[in-house]
C-alpha positions as CSV (number, residue, x, y, z in Angstrom):
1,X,0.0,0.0,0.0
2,X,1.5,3.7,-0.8
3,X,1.4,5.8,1.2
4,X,0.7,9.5,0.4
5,X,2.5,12.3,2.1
6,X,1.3,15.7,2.5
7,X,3.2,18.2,1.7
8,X,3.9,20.3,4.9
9,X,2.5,23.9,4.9
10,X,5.1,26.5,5.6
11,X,5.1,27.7,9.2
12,X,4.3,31.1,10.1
13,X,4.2,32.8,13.4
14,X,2.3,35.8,14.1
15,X,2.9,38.2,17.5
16,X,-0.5,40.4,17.9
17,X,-1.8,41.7,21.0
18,X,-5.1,42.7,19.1
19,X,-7.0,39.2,19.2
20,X,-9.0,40.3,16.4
21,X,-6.2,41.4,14.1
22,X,-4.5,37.9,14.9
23,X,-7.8,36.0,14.0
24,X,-8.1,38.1,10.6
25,X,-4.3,37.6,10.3
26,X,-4.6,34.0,10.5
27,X,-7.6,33.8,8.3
28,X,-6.1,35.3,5.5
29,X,-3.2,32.5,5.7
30,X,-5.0,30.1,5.7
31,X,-2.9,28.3,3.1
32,X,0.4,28.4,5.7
33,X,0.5,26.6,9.5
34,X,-0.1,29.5,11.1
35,X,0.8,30.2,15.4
36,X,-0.9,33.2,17.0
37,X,0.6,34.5,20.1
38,X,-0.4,37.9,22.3
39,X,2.8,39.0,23.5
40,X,6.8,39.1,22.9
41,X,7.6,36.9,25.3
42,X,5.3,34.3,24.1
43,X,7.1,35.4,20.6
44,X,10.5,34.5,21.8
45,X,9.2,31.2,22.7
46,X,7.3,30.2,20.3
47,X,10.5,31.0,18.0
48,X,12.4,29.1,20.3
49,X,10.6,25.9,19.7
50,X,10.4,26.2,16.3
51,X,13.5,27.2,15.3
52,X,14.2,25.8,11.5
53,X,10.6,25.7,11.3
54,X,9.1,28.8,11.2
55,X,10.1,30.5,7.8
56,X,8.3,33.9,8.5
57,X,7.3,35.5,11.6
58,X,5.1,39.0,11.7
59,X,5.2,40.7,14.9
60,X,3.5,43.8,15.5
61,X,5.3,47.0,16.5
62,X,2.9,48.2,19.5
63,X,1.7,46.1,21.4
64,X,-0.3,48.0,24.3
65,X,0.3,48.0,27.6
66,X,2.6,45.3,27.5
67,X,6.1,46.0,29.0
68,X,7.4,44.6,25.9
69,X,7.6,45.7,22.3
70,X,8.8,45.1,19.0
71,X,11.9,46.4,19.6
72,X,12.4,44.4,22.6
73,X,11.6,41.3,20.5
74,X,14.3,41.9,18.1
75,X,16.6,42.9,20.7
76,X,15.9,39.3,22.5
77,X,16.3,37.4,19.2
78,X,19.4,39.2,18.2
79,X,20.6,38.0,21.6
80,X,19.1,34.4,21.8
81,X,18.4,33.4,18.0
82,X,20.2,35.0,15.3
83,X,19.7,32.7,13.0
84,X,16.4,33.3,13.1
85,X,16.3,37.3,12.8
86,X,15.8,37.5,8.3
87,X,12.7,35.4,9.4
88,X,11.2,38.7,11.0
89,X,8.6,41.1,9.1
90,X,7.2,44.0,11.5
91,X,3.3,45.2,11.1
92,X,2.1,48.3,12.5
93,X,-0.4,50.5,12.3
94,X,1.3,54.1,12.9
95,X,4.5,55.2,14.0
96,X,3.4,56.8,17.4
97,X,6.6,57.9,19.0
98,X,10.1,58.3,18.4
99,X,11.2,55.0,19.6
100,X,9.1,53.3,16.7
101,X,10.3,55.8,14.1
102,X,14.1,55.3,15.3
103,X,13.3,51.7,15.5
104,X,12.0,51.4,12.0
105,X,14.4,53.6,10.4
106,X,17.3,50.8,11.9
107,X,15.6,47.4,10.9
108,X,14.0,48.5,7.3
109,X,17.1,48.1,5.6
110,X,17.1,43.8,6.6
111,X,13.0,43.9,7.7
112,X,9.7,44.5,5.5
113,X,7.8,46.9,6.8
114,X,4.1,46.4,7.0
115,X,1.9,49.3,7.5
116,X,-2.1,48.2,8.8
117,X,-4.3,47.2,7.7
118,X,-2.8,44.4,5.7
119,X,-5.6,43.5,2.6
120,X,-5.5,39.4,3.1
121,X,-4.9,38.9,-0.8
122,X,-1.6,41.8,-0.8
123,X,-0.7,39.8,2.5
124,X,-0.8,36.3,1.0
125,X,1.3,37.2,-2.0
126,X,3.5,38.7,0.6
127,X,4.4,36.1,2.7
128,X,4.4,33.5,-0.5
129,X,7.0,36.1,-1.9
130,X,8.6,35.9,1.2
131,X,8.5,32.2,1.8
132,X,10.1,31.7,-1.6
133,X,12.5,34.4,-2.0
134,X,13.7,35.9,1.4
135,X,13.1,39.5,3.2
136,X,14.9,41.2,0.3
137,X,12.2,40.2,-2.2
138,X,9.4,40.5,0.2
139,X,10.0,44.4,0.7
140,X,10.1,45.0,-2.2
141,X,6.6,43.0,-2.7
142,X,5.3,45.1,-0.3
143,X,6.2,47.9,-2.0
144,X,4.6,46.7,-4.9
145,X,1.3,45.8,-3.2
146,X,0.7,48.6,-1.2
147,X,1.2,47.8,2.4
148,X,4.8,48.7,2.5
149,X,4.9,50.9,5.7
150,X,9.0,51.2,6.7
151,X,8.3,54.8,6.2
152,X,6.2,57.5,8.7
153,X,3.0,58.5,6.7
């Protein structure tokens, strides 16, 4: 008897304090195995155990009233999992202080930049873009499709 194997779907994990933007966010990749968690720790961890695995992560910039931010996320995977830091795309939905500008201005160079809200067909062909081709292509898909946001509006 043969036996058929599945293809696996690519991994993606998503860090979004807004449970609603994560549902959305995981709705509209539904084609990908897609992790949800609230918080950067939770991010770190979740990175952690799926190092190799996950081949795109999008973490939101602000996450309110955590003690915790995007920043802090890169930071800690810098530190902890470097391997792991092209993986990184960062989603926001306004640059609302200087810290976020500064921080943006230093990661766009080797990070996409999504600004919300993120249409689920442009974010699809985004993370396929950057499943295939790597963070280099992906910004520049982003560009292309409109949700390109490593810039203050």
């Amino acid at each position: 008897m043969d036996t058929v194997v599945q293809p696996q779907k690519p991994k993606v994990l998503i860090i979004e304090d807004e449970p609603a933007v994560a549902r959305a966010l995981q709705r509209a990749l539904r084609n990908y195995e897609v992790q949800t968690v609230g918080s950067v720790p939770e991010g770190v961890s979740a990175l952690a155990d799926g190092a190799g695995e996950v081949v795109a992560v999008l973490c939101d910039l602000h996450m309110a009233g955590q003690p915790l931010q995007a920043w802090d996320f890169h930071r800690l995977v810098e530190e902890r999992l470097p391997d792991e830091l092209p993986r990184i795309t960062y989603m926001h939905g306004g640059l609302y202080s200087a810290e976020s500008t500064d921080f943006v201005a230093k990661v766009r160079a080797h990070h996409p930049v999504l600004a919300k809200p993120l249409m689920p067909q442009a974010l699809r062909e985004f993370v396929q873009v950057f499943v295939d081709e790597g963070a280099a292509s992906a910004s520049a898909c982003a560009a292309r499709l409109g949700c390109w946001g490593g810039e203050e509006r």
